[in-house]
C-alpha positions in Angstrom: -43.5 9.3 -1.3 -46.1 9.7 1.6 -47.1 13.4 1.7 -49.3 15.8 3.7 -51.8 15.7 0.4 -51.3 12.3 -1.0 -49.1 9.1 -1.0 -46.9 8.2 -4.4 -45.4 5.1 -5.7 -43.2 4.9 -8.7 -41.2 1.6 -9.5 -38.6 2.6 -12.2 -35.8 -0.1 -13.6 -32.2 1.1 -13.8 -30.5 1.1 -17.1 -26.7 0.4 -18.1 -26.4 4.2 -19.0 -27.4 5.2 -15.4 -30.8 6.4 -16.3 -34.2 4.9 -14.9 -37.3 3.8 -16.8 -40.3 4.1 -15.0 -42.1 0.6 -14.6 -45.1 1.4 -12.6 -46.9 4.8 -11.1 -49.5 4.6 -8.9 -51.4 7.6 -6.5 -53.2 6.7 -3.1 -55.3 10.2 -2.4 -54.8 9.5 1.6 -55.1 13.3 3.1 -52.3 12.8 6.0 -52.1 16.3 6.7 -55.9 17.0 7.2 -56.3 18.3 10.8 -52.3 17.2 12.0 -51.2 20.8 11.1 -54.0 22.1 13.5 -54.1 19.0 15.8 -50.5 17.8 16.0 -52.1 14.2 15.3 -52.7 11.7 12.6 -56.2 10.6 13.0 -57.0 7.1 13.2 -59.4 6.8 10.4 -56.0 8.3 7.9 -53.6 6.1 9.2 -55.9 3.3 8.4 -56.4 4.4 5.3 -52.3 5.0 4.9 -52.3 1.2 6.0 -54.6 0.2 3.5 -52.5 2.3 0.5 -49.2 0.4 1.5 -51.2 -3.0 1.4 -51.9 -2.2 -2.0 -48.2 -0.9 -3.1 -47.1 -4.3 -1.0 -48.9 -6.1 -3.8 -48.1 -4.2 -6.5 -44.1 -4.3 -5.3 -44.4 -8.0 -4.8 -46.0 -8.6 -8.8 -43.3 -6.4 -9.8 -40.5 -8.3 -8.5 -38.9 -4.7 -6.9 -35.3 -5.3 -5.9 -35.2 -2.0 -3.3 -37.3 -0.1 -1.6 -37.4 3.8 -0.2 -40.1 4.3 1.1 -40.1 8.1 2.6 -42.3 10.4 4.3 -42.6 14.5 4.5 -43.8 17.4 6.9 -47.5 15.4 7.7 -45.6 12.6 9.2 -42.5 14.0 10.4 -44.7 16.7 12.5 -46.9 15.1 13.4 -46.9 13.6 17.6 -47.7 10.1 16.7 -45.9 10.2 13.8 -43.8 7.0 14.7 -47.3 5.2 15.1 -48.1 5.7 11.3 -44.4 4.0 10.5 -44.8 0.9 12.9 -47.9 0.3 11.5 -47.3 0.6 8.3 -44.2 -1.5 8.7 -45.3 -4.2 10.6 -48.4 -4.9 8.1 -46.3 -4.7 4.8 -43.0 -4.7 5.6 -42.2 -1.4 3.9 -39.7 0.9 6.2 -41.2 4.3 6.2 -38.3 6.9 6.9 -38.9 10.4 7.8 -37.2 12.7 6.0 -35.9 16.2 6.8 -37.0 19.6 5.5 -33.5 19.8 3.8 -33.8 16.2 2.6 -37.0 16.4 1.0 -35.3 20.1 -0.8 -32.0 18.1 -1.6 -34.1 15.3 -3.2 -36.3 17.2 -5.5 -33.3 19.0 -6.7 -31.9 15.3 -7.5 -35.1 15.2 -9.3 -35.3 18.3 -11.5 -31.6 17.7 -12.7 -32.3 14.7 -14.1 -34.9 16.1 -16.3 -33.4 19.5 -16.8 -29.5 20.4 -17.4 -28.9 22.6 -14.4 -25.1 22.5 -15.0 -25.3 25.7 -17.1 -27.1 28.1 -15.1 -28.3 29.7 -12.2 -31.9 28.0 -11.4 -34.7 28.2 -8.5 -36.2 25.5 -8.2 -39.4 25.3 -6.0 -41.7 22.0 -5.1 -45.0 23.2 -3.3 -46.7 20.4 -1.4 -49.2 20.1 1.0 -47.2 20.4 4.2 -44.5 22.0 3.1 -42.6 24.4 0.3 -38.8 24.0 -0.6 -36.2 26.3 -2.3 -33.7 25.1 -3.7 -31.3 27.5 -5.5 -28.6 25.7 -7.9 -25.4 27.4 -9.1 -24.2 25.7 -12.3 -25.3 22.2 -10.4 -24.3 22.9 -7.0 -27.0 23.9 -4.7 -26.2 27.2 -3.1 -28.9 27.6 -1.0 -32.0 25.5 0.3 -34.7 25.9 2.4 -37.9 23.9 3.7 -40.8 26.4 4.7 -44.1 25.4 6.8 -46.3 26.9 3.7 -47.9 24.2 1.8 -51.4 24.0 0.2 -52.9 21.9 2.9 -51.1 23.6 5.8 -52.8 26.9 4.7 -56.0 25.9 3.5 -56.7 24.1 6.7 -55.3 26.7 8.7 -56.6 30.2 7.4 -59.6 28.3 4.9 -62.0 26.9 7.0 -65.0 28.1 6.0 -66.9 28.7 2.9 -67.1 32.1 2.5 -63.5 33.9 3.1 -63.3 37.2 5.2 -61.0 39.8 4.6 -59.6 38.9 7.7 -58.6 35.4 6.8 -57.1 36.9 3.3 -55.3 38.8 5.3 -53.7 36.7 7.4 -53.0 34.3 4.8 -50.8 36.8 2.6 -49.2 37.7 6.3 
C-alpha cells in the first residue's frame, strides 16, 4: 500500500477456510504526498526514498518466499505529473508492479477490508478510511455497497495546503473548515 503519508507492506498466508493469517507487517514512513498536492510532482529526494522502501520489502518478499504480489498505490501517486516515473523506477529496481488505483478502487477495497473484520451483512454501515491524500465513503446496505465516494480531503493534503506555518490565522481556520 504506497500512500500520500506512508508506504505499507503486509504478507498474509491464505488458509483452507478462506481466511488470511498475517505473516509479516512492515511500515516505510516515505512522505509521498509532501509538496505533490501543492506542486503536482514527486520530488526526487521521495522517490529515492520510495525506491529504497521497495528494496527493502524486495528482500523481505524474497526471505518470505511470497507467492503473489499487489503492490498498489493512492491519490500521492496517481495525482501526481510524474507519477508513472515513481512506478518505472520502482519496477525496474525490484521488480514489484506498482498499480495506480482509482478513487473508487481504493473505497471499494477498504470496504473489502472492514467486512472481513466486521459482519456488515446485518446493517446499514458508514464506513470511512482517512488518509493522507485522500478520504473515502463507503456506505454498505446489508453488504452491498450503496454508495461510495473518494474526496481530495486527507490529512496531508490539508495540512500542507492550509498549515503551513506555525502559528494558524483565523484565516487559514477558516478556509480549512470551508
Amino acid at each position: 500500500d504506497v500512500g500520500s503519508n506512508a508506504m505499507r507492506l503486509k504478507i498474509v498466508e491464505a488458509k483452507a477456510d478462506g481466511g488470511v493469517e498475517t505473516v509479516h507487517q512492515y511500515r516505510a514512513p516515505v512522505r509521498l504526498g509532501h509538496e505533490v498536492f501543492l506542486t503536482g510532482f514527486l520530488n526526487e529526494e521521495v522517490i529515492e526514498e520510495a525506491v529504497g522502501a521497495f528494496a527493502e520489502f524486495r528482500g523481505v518478499l524474497d526471505e518470505s518466499q511470497v507467492d503473489a504480489t499487489r503492490a498498489i498505490a493512492t491519490s500521492a501517486t496517481r495525482e501526481a505529473i510524474n507519477g508513472d516515473k515513481l512506478v518505472e523506477r520502482i519496477h525496474s529496481s525490484s521488480g514489484i508492479q506498482l498499480e495506480l488505483i482509482s478513487g473508487g478502487e481504493e473505497a471499494r477495497l477498504v470496504q473489502l477490508a472492514v467486512s472481513r473484520k466486521i459482519d456488515l451483512h446485518d446493517k446499514i454501515s458508514l464506513v470511512i478510511d482517512i488518509g493522507g491524500g485522500s478520504v473515502e465513503f463507503d456506505v454498505i446496505d446489508h453488504g452491498l455497497i450503496v454508495y461510495s465516494n473518494s474526496l481530495r480531503l486527507g490529512t496531508v493534503r490539508l495540512h500542507e495546503t492550509f498549515l503551513r506555518t506555525d502559528s494558524v490565522s483565523d484565516l487559514q481556520i477558516l478556509l480549512l473548515k470551508a
